[in-house]
Rosetta silent file (secondary structure, phi, psi, omega in degrees, C-alpha in Angstrom):
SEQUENCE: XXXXXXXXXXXXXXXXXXXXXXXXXXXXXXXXXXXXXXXXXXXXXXXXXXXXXXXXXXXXXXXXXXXXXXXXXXXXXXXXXXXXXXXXXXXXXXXXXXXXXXXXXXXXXXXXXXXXXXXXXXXXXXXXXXXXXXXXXXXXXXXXXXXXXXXXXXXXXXXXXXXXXXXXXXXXXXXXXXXXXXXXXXXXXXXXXXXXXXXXXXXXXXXXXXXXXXXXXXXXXXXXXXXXXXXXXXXXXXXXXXXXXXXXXXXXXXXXXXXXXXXXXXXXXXXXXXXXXXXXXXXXXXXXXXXXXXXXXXXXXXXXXX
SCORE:     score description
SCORE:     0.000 S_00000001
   1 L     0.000  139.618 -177.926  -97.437   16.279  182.821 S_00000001
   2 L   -78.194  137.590 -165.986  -97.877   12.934  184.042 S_00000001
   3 L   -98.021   95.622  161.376  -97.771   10.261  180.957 S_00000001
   4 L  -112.015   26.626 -175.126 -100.019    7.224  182.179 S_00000001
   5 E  -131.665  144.234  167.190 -100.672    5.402  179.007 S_00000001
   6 L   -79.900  -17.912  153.653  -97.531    4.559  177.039 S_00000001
   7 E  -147.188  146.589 -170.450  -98.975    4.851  173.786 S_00000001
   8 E  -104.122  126.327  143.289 -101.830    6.812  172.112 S_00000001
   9 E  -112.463  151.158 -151.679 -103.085    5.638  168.818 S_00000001
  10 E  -139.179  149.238 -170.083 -105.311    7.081  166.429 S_00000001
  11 L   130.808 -145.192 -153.728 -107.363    5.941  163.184 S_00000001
  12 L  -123.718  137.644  147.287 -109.799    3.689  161.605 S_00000001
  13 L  -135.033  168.701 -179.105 -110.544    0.244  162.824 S_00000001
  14 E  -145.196  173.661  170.120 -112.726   -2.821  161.129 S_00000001
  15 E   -81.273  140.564  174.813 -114.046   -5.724  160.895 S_00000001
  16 E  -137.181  131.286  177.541 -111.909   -8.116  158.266 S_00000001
  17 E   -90.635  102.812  172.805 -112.827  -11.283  156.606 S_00000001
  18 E  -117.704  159.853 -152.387 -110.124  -13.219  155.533 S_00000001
  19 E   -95.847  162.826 -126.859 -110.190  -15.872  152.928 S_00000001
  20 L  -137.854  -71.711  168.644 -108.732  -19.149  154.250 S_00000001
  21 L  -120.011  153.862 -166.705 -107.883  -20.676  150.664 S_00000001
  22 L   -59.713  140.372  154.468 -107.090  -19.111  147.439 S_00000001
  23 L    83.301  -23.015  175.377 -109.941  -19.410  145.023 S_00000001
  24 L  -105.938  160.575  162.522 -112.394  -20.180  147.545 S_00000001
  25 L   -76.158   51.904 -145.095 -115.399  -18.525  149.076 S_00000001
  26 L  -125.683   92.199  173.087 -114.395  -19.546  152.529 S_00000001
  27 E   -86.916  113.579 -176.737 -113.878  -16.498  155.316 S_00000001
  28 E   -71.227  100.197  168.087 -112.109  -15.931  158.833 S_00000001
  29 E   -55.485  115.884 -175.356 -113.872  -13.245  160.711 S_00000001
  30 E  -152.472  176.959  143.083 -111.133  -11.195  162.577 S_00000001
  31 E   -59.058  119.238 -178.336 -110.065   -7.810  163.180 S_00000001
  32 E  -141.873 -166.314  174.563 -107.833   -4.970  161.142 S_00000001
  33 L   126.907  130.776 -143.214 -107.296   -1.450  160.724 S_00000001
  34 H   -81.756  -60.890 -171.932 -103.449   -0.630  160.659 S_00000001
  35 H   -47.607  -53.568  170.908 -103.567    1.873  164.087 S_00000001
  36 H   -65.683  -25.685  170.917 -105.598   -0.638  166.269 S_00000001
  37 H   -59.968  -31.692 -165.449 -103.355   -3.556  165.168 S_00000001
  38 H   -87.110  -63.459 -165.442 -100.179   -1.982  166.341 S_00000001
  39 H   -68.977   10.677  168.257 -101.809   -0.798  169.102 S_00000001
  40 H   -73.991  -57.531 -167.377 -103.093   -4.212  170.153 S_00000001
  41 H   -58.426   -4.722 -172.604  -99.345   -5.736  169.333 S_00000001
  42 L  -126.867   -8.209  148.916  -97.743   -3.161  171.802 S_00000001
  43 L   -70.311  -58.324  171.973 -100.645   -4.000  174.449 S_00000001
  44 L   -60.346  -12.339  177.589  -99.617   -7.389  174.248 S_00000001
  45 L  -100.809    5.696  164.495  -95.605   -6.604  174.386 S_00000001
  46 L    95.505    5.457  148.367  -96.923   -4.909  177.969 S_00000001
  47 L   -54.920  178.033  167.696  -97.836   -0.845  177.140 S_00000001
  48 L  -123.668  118.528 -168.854 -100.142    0.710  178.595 S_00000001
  49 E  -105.824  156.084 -166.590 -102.321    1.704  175.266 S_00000001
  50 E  -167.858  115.378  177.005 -105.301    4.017  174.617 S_00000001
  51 E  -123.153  168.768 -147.062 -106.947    4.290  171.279 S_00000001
  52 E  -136.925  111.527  179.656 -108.586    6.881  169.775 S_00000001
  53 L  -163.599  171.063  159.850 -111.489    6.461  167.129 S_00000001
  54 E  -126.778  143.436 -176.261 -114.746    6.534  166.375 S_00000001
  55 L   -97.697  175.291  109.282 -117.129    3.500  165.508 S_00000001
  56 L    -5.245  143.043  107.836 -120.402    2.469  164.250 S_00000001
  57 L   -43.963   30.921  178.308 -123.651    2.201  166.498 S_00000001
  58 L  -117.666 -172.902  169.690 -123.730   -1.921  165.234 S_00000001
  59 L   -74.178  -33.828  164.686 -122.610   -5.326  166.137 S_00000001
  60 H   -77.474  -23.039  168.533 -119.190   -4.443  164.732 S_00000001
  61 H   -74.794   -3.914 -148.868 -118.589   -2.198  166.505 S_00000001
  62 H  -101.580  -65.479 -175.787 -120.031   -3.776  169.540 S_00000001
  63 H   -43.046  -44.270  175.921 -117.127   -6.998  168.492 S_00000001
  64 H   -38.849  -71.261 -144.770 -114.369   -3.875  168.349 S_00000001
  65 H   -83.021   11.648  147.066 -114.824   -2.500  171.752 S_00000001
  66 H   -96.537   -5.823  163.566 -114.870   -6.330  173.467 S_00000001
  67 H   -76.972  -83.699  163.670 -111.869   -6.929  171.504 S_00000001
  68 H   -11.011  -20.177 -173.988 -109.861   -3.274  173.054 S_00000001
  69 H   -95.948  -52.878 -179.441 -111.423   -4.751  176.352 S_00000001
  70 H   -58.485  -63.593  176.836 -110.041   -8.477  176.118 S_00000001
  71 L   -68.765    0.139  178.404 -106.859   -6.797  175.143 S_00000001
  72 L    80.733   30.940  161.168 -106.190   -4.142  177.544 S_00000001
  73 L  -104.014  115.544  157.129 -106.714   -1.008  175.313 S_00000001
  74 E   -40.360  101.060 -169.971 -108.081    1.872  176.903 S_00000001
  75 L   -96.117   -6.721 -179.721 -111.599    3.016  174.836 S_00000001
  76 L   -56.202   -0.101 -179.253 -112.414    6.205  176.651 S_00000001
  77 L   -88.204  -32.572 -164.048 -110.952    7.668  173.225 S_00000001
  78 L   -98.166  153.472  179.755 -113.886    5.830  170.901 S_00000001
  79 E  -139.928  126.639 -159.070 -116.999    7.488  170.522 S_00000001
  80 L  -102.602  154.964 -159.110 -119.826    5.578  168.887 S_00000001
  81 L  -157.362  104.718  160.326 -122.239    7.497  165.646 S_00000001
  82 L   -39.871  -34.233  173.532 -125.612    6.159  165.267 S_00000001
  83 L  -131.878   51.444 -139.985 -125.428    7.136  161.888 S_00000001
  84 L  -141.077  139.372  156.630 -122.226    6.219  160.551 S_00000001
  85 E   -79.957  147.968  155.227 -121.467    2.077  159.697 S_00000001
  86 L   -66.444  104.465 -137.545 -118.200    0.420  161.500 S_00000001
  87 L   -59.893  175.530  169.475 -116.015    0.073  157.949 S_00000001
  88 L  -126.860 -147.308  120.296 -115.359   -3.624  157.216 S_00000001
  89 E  -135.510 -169.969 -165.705 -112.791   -5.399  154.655 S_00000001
  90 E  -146.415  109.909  166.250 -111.868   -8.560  152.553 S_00000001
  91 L   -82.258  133.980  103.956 -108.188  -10.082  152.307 S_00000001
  92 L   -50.675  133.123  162.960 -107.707  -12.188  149.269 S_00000001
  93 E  -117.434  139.244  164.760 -104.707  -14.612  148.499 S_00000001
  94 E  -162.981 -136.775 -157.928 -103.696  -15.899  145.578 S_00000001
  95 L   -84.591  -37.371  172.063  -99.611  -16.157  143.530 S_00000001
  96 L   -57.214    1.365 -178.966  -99.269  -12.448  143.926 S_00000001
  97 E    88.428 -176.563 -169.718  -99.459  -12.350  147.730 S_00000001
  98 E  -103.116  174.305 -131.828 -102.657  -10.956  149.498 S_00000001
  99 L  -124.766  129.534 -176.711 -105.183   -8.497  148.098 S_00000001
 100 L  -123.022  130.291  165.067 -107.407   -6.061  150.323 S_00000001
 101 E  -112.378  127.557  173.602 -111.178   -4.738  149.228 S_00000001
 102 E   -88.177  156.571  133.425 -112.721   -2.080  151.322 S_00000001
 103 L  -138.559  100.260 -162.509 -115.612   -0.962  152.606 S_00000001
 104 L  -145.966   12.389  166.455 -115.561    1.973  154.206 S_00000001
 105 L   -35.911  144.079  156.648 -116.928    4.975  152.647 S_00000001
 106 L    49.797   43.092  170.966 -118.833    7.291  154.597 S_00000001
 107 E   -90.561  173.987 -163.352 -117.693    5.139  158.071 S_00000001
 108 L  -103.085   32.115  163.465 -117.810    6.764  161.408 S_00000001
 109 L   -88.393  -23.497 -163.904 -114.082    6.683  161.677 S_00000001
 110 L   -88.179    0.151  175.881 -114.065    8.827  158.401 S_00000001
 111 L  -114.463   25.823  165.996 -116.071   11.247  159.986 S_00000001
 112 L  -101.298  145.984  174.431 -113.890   12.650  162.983 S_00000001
 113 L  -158.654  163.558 -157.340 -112.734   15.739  162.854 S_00000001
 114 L   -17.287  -49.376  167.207 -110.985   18.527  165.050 S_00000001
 115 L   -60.899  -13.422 -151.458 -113.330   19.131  167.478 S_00000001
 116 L   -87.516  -33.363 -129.314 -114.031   15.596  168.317 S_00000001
 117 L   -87.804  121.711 -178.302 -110.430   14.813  168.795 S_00000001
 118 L   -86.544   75.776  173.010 -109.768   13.824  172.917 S_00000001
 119 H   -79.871    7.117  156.346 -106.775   15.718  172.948 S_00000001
 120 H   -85.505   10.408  178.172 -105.967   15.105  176.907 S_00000001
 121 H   -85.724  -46.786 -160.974 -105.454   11.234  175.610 S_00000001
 122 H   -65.626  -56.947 -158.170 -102.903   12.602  173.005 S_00000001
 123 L   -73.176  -18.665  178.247 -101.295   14.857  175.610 S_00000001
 124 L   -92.179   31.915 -152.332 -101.402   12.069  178.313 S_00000001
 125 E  -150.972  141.022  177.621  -99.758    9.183  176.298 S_00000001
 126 L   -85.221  -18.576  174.365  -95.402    9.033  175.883 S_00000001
 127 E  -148.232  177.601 -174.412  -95.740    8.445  172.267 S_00000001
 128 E  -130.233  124.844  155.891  -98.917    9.296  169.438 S_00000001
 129 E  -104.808  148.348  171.018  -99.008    6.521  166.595 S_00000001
 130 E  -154.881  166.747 -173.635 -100.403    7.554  163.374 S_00000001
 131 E  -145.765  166.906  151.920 -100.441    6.237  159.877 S_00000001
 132 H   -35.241  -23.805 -170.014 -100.944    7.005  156.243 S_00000001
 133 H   -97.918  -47.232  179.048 -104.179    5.379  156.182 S_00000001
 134 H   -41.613  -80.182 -163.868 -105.163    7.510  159.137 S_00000001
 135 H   -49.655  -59.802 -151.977 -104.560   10.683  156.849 S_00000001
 136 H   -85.050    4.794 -166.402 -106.118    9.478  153.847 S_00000001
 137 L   -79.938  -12.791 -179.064 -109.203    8.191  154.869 S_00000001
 138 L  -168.880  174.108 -155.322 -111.460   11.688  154.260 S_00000001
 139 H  -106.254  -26.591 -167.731 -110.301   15.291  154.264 S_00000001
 140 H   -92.581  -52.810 -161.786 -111.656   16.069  158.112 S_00000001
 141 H   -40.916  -51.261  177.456 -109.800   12.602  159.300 S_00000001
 142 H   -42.547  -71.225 -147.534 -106.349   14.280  157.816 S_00000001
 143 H   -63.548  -27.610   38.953 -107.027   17.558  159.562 S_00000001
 144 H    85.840  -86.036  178.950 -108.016   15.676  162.418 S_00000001
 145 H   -35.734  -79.475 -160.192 -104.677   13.668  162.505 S_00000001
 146 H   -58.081  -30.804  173.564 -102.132   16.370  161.566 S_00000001
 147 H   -36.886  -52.389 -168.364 -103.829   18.410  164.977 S_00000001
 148 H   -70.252  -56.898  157.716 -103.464   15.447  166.828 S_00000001
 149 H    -9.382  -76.900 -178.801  -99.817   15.508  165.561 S_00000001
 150 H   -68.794  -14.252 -169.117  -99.037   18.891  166.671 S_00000001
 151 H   -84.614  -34.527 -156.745 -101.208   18.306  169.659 S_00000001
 152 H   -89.412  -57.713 -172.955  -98.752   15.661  170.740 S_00000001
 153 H   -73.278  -19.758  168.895  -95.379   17.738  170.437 S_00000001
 154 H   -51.587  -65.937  177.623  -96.517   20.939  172.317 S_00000001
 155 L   -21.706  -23.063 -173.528  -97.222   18.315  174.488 S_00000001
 156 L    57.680   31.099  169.512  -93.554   16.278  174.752 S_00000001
 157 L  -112.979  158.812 -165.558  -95.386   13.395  173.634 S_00000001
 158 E   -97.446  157.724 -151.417  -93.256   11.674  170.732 S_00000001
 159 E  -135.952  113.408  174.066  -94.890   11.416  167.482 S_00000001
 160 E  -120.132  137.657 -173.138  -94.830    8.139  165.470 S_00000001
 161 E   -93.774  121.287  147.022  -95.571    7.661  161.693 S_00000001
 162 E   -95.828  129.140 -131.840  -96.313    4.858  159.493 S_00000001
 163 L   -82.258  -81.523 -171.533  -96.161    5.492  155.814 S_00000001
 164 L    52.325   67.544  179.425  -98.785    2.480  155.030 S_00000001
 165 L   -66.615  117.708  158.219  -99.385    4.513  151.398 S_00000001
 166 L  -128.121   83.540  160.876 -102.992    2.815  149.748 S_00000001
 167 L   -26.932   -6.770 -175.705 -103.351    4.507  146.319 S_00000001
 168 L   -90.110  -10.578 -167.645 -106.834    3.228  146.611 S_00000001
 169 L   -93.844  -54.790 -152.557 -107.556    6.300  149.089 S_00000001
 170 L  -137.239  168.825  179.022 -106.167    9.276  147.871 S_00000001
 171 L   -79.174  143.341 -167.441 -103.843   10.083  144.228 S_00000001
 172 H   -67.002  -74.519 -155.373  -99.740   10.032  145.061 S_00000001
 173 H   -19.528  -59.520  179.453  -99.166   13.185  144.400 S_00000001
 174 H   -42.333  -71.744 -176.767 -101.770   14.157  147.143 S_00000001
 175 H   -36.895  -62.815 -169.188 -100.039   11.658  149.486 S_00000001
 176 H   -41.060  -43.212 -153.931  -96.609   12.542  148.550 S_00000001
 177 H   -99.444  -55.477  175.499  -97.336   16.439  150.118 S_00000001
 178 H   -51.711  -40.886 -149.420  -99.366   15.474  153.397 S_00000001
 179 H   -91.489  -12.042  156.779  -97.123   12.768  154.333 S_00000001
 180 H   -51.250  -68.807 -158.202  -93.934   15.467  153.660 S_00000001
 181 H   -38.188  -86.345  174.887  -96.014   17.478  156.148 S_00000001
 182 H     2.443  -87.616  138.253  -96.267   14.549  158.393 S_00000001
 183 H    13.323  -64.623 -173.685  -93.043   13.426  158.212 S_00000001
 184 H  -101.117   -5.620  146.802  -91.724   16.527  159.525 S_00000001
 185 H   -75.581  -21.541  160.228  -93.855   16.469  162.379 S_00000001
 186 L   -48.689  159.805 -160.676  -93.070   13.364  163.476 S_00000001
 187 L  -141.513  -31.213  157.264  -90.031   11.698  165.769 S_00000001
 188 E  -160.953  126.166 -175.906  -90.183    8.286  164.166 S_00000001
 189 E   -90.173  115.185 -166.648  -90.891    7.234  160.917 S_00000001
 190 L  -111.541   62.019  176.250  -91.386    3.723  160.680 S_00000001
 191 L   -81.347  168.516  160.976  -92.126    3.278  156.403 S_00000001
 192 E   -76.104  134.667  159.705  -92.299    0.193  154.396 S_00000001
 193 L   -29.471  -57.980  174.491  -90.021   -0.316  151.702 S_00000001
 194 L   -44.375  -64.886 -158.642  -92.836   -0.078  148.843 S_00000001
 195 H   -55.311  -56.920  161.414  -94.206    2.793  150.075 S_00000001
 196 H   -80.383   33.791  174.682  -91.422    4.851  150.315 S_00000001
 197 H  -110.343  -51.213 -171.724  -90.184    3.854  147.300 S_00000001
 198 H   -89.692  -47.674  179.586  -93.328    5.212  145.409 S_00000001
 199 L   -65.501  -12.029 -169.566  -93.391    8.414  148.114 S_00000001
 200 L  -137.581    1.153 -159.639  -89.706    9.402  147.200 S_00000001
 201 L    30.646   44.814 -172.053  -88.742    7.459  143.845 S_00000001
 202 L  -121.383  147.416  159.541  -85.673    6.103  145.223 S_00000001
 203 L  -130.181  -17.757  152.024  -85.224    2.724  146.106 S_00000001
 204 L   -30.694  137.698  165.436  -81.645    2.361  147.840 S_00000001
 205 H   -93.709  -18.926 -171.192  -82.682    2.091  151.313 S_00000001
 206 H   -86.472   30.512  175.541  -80.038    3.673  152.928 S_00000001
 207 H  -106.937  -35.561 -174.933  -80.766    6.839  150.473 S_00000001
 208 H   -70.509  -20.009  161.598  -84.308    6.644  151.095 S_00000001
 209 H   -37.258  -72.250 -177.849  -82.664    6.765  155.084 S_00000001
 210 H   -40.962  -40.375  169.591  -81.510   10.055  154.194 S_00000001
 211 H   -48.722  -60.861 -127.133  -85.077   10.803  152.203 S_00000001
 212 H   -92.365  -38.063 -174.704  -86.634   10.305  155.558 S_00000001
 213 H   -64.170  -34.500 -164.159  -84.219   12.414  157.673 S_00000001
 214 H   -66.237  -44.199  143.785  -84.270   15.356  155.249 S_00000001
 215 H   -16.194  -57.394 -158.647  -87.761   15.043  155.850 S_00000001
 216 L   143.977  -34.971 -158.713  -87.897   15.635  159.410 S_00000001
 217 L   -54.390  135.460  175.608  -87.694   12.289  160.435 S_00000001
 218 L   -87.187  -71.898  175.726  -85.554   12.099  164.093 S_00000001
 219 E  -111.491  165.725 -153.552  -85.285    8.123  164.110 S_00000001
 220 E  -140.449  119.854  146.686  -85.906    5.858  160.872 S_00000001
 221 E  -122.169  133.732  171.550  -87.071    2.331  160.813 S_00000001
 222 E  -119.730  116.472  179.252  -87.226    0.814  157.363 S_00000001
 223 E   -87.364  166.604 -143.928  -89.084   -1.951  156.963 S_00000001
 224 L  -147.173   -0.301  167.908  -87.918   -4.222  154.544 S_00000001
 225 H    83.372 -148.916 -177.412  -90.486   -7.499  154.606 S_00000001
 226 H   -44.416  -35.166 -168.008  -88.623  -10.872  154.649 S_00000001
 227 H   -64.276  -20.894 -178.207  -85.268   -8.729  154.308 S_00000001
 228 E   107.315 -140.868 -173.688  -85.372   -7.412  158.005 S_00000001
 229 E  -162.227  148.946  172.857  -85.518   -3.243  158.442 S_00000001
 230 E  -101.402  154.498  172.456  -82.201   -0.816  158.127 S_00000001
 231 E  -166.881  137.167 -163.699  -82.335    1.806  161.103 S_00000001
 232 E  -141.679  155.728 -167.602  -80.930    4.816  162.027 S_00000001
 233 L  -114.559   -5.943  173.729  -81.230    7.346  164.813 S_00000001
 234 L   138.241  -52.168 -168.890  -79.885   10.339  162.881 S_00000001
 235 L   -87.061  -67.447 -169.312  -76.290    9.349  163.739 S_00000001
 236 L  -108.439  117.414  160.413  -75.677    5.678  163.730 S_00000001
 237 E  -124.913  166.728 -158.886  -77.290    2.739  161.345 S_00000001
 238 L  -133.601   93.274  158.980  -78.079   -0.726  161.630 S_00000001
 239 L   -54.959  130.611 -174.743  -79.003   -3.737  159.677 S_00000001
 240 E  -127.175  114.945 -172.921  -81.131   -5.885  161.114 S_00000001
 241 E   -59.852  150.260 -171.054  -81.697   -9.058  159.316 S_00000001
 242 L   -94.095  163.558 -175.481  -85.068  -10.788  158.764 S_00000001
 243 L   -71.542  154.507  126.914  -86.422  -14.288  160.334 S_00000001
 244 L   -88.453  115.678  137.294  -87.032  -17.247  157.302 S_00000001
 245 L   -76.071  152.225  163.641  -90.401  -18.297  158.456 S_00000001
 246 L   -76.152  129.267  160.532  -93.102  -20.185  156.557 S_00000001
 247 L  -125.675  138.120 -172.497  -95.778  -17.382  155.621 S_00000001
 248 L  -105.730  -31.395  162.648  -99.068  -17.865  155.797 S_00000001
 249 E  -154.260  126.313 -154.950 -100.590  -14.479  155.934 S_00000001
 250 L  -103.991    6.546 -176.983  -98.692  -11.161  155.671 S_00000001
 251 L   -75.404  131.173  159.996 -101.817   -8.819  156.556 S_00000001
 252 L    85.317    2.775 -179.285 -100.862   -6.472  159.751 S_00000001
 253 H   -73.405  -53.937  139.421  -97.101   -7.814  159.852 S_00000001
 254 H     5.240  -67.805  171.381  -96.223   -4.174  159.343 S_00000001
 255 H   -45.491  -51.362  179.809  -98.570   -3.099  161.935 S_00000001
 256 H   -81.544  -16.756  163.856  -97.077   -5.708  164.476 S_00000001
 257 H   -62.074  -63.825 -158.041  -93.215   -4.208  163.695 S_00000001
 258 H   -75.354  -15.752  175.057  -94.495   -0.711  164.992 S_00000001
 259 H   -82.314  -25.641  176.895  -96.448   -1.985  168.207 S_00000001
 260 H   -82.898  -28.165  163.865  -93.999   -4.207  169.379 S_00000001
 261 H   -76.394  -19.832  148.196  -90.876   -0.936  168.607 S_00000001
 262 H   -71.448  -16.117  171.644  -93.120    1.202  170.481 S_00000001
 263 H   -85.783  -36.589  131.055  -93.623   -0.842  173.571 S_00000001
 264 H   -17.555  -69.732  178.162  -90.223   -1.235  173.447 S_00000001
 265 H   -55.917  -65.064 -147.389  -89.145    2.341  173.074 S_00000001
 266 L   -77.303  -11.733  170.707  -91.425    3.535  175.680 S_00000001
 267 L   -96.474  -29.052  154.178  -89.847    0.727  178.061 S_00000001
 268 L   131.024  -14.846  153.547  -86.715    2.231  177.392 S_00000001
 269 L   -32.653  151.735 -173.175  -85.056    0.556  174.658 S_00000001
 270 L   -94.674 -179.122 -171.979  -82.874    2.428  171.875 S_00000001
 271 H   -80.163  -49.420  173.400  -84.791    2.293  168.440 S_00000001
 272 H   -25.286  -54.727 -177.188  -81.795   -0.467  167.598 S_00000001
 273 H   -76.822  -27.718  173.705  -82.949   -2.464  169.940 S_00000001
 274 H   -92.269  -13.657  156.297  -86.635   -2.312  169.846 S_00000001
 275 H   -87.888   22.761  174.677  -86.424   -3.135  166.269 S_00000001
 276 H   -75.925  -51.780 -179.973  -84.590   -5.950  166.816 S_00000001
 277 H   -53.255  -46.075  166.370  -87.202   -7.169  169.337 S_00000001
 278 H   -23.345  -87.946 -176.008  -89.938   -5.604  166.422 S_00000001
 279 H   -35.221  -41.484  175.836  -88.750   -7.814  163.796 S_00000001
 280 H   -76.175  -30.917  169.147  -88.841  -10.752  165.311 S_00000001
 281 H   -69.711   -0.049  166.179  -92.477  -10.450  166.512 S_00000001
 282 H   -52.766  -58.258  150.384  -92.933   -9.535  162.946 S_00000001
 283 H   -25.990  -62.239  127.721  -91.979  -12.269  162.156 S_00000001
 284 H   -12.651  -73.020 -156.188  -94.134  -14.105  164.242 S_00000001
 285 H   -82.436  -42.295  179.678  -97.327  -13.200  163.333 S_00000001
 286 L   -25.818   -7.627 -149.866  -96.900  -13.918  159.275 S_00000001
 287 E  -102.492    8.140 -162.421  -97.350  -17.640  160.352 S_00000001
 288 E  -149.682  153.249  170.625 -101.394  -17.425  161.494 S_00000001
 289 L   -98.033  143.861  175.631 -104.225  -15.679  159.472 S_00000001
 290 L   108.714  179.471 -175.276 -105.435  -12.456  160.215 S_00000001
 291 L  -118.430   -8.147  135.282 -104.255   -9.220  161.328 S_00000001
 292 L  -101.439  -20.923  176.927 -104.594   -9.855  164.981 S_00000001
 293 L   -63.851  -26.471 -160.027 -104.729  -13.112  166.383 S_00000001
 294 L   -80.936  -21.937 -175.734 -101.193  -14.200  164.958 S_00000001
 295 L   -72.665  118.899 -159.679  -99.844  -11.152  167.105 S_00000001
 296 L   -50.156  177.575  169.960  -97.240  -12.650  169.322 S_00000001
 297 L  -113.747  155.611 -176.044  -96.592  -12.458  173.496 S_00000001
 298 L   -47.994  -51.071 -174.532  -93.369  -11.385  174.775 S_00000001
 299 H   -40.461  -60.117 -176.344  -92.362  -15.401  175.477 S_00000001
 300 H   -47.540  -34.758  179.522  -92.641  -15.821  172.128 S_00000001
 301 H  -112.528   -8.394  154.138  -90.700  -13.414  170.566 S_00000001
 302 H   -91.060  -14.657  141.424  -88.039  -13.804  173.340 S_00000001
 303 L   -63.368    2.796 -166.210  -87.837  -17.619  172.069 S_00000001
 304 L  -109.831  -62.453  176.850  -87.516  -16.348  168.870 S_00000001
 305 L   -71.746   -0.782  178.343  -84.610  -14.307  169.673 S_00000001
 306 L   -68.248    0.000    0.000  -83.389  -16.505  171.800 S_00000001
């Protein structure tokens, strides 16, 4: 089947207000949602991207879909619900790093479910991103997801996972057993240190490597925050050292690691290589508030590595 979008992504996106200075009542209107971030940051490293969600009938959602337009993300995936809000959020900062408050109960992302799901985008796309957040946002969204999952490998389109665990959604345990399932559907697992530290109760990374393969997992990138990401293809792994940057805000740097190693990948890169190029737009973006504007251009993160 011909592949003409290089990556498919799938999940919730919002509106996000981030606070500017600690302690103050002072907000940045921008754009988050883990799925749409990456797939902006891998529009901007030069896929060809196509996301898959449902909004609101409002003005945020109305702000979404001229953002996905300004960036060159394919929307023929979103479907808009009159009677559903577009969720929003809150970033905090303060000595602990930054803080997130939701609102997104009963949103019309949290409402898709199997039927809805434009599975000739999934089947038409070289890889399917999906995340942790994606699963956990409502019991149809999961079911929803893992479809889309399975929908993708009949399919030969590779299937990539981000842990991005929020204890605020669902109970670990609960987590712990979908995101096995996951996991083992999946082709590359792209977790965070934290998370999969609290999903497997290990904290070596190259054991939680092993964690991930045993899983299911084909290729492994573990990200590792300031520290860089360890990565392995099954066979061979590779430390890859982190940037020292000034950080200003760390919301969506996660997010911007998996769009920029999928744009990569699908370009033709080994997973070594596209997380090198990952990390450094990672890297990047920490240095600007929000969870999209700070996401770099190619120039940028080839001046980085330069």
């Amino acid at each position: 089947m011909d592949k003409p979008f290089d990556i498919a992504a799938i999940g919730e996106a919002m509106l996000e207000f981030n606070q500017t200075q600690a302690g103050q009542p002072h907000y940045l209107q921008g754009f988050g949602g883990d799925t749409s971030n990456a797939v902006i940051a891998a529009a901007r490293a030069g896929a060809r991207t196509t996301y898959l969600t449902r909004l609101g009938q409002d003005s945020f959602g109305d702000a979404l879909m001229a953002l996905w337009l300004r960036e060159g993300v394919d929307t023929q995936g979103v479907e808009r619900d009159a009677g559903a809000p577009t969720g929003i959020y809150f970033v905090t900062h303060g000595p602990a790093g930054h803080e997130f408050s939701y609102l997104r109960a009963g949103s019309a992302a949290s409402r898709m479910t199997p039927q809805w799901l434009p599975r000739t985008l999934v089947r038409r796309a070289k890889i399917l991103h999906v995340s942790g957040i994606s699963l956990a946002i409502s019991a149809t969204a999961r079911e929803t997801v893992l479809q889309a999952m399975q929908e993708a490998r009949d399919a030969g389109t590779l299937v990539s996972l981000d842990s991005n665990l929020r204890l605020k959604l669902w109970p670990l345990d609960e987590a712990r057993k979908v995101l096995a399932r996951a996991i083992g559907l999946s082709d590359i697992f792209l977790p965070s240190i934290d998370d999969v530290c609290a999903l497997s109760g290990l904290e070596d990374p190259e054991a939680i490597i092993d964690w991930s393969h045993a899983h299911g997992a084909r290729q492994v990138a573990l990200k590792l925050g300031g520290d860089g990401a360890l990565v392995s293809d099954g066979t061979t792994r590779l430390s890859i050292p982190g940037h020292r940057v000034k950080v200003v805000d760390a919301t969506g740097a996660g997010d911007c690691f998996c769009g920029n190693l999928l744009a990569r990948l699908a370009k033709g890169d080994t997973i070594f290589e596209a997380a090198r190029y990952a990390n450094a737009a990672a890297a990047l973006s920490v240095q600007g508030f929000g969870a999209v504007a700070p996401l770099p251009h190619p120039a940028h993160v080839q001046a980085l590595l330069a």
